[in-house]
C-alpha positions in Angstrom: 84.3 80.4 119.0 85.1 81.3 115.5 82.4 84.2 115.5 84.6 85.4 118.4 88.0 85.5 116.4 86.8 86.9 113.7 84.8 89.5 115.5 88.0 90.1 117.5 90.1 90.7 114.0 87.6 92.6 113.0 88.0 95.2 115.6 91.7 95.1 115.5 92.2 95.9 111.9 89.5 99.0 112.4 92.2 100.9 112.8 94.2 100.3 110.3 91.4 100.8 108.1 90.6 104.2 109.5 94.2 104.9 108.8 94.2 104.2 105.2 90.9 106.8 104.7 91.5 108.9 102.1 91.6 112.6 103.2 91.7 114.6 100.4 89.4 117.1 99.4 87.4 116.5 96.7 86.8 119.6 93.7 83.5 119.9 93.1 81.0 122.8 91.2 77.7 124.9 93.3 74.9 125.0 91.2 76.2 128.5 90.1 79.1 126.7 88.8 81.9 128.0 91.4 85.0 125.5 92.0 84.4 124.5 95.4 86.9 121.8 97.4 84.9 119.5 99.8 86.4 118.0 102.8 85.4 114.6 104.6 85.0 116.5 107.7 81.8 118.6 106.3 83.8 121.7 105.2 84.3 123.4 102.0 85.8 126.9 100.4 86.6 128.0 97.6 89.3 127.1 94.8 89.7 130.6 94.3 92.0 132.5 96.5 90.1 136.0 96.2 86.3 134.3 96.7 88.0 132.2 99.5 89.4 135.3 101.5 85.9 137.0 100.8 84.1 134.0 102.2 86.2 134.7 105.1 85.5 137.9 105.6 82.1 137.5 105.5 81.9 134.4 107.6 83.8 136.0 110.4 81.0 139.1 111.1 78.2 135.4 111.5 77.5 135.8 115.9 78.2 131.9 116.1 81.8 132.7 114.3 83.0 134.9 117.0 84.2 132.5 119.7 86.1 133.6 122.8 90.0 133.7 122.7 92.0 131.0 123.1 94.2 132.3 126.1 91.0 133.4 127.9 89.2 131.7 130.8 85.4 132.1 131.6 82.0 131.4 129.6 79.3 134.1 128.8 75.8 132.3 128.3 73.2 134.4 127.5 75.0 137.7 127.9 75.9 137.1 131.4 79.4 136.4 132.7 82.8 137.4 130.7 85.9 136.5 129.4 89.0 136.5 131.7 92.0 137.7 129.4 95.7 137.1 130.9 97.1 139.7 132.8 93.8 140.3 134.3 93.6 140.2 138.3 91.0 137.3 138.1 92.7 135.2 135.5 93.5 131.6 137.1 92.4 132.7 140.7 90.9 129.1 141.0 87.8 128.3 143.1 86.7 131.3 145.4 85.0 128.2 147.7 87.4 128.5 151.2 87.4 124.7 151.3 89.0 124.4 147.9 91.8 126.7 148.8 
């Protein structure tokens, strides 16, 4: 019975816990010794505003970088299918099945 409690408390302060993770990014040096700021989540850029707008630039020309717009509808896998912009005919037609209609 008390295994249960305290399992139960457990699980009800994880929250709060999670809560009071500290977020902030942490500065740090590459082995070329550039100030870089590290994030919990995985990221990281640069301290410096002109290498981080570089990075940027360069990061945005990667394939894997250039994801469809937001306000757009539709998938393309493998080079087949296409993006459905607003304003387009076709955009939020819903299913073309006759049953569904």
């Amino acid at each position: 019975m008390k295994a249960a409690l305290l399992l139960i408390a457990a699980l009800a302060a994880a929250p709060a816990l999670a809560a009071d993770l500290d977020r902030t990014p942490v500065e740090a040096l590459t082995a070329d010794g550039q100030k870089v700021r590290l994030y919990p989540n995985g990221r990281w850029e640069f301290v410096d505003v002109a290498k981080a707008a570089e990075a940027q630039k360069v990061a945005a020309e990667y394939p894997e970088n250039k994801t469809r717009p937001v306000e757009s509808q539709g998938i393309v896998i493998g080079g087949f299918g296409r993006y459905v912009m607003p304003g387009d005919k076709d955009y939020n037609r819903g299913s073309l099945n006759p049953k569904l209609r």
